[in-house]
Backbone as a chain_set.jsonl record, in Angstrom:
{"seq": "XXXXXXXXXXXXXXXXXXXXXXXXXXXXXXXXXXXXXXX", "coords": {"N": [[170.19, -180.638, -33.262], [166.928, -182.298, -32.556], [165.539, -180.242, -30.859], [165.752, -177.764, -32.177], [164.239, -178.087, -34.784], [161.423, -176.839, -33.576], [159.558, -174.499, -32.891], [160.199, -171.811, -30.71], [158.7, -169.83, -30.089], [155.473, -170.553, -30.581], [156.357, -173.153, -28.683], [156.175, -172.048, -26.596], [153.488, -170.43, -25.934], [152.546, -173.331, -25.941], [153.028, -174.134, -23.971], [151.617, -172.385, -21.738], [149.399, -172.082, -22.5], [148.65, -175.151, -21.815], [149.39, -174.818, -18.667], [147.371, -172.727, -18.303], [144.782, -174.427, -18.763], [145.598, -176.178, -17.018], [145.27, -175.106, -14.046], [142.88, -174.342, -14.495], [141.224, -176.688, -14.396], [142.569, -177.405, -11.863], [140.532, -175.744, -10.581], [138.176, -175.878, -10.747], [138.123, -178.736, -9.912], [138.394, -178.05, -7.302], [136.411, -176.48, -6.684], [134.158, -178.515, -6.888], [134.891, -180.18, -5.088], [134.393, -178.477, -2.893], [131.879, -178.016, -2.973], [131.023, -180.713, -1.965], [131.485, -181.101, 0.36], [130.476, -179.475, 1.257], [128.322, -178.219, 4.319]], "CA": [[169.268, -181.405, -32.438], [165.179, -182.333, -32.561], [165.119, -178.828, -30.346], [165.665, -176.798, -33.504], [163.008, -177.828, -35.614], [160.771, -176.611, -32.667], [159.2, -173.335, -32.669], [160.253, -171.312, -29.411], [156.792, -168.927, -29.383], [154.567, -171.684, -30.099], [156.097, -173.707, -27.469], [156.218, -171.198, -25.436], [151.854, -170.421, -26.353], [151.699, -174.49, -26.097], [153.247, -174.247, -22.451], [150.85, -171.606, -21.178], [147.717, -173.262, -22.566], [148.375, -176.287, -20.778], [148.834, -174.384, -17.51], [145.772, -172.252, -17.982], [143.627, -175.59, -18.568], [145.549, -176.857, -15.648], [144.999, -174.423, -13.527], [141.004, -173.979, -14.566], [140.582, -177.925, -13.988], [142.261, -177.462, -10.553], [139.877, -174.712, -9.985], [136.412, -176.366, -11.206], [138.009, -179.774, -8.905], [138.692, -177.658, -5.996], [134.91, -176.044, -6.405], [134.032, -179.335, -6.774], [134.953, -180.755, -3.243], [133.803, -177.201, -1.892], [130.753, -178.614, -3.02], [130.565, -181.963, -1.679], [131.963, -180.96, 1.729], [129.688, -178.409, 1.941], [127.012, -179.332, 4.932]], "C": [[167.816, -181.178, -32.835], [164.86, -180.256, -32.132], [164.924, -177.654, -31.274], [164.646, -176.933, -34.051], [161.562, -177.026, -34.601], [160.826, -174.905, -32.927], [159.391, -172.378, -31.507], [158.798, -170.457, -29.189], [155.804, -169.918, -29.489], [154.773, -172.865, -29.289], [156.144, -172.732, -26.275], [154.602, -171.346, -24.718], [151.58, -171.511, -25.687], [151.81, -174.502, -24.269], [152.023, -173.736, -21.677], [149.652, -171.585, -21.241], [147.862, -174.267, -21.817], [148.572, -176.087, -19.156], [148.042, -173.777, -17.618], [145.177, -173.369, -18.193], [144.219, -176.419, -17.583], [145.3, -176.699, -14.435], [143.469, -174.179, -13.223], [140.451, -175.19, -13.873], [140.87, -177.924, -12.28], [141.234, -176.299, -9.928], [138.186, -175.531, -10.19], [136.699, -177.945, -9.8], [138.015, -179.125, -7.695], [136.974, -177.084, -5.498], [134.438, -177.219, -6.245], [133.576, -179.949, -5.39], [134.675, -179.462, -2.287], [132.606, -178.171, -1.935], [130.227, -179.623, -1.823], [130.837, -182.076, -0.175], [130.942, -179.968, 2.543], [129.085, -179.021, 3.051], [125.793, -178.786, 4.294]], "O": [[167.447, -180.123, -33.35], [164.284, -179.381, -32.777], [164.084, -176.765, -31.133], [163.869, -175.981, -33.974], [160.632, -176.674, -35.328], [161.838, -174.227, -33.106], [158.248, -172.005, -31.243], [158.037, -170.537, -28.225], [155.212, -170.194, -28.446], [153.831, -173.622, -29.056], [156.133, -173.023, -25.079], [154.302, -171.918, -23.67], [150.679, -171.426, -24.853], [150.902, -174.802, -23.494], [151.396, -174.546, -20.993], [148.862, -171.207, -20.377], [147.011, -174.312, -20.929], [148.092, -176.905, -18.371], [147.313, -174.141, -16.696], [144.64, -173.415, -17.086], [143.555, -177.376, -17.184], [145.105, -177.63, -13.655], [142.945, -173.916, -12.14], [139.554, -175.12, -13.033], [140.009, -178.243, -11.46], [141.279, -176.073, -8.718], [137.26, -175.417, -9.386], [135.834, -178.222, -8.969], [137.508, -179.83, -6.823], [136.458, -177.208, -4.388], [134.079, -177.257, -5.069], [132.492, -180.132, -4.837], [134.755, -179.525, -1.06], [132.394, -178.999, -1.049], [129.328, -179.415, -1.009], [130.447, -183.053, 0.464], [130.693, -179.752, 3.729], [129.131, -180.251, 3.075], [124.7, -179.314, 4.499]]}, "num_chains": 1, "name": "protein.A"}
């Protein structure tokens, strides 16, 4: 299968980069609407 040619540690790496930059963006949007809610 496709799955073989696939690297298991660099998808592993690719996984865990795209939750840390998903994670950061919900953190900068969540400051965000702190922001804008602020009074």
């Amino acid at each position: 299968g496709w799955l073989r040619k696939l690297d298991p540690g660099y998808d592993v790496m690719q996984t865990l980069q795209t939750l840390l930059l998903r994670a950061d963006w919900a953190k900068d949007l969540s400051y965000t609407i702190d922001g804008l809610m602020a009074p």
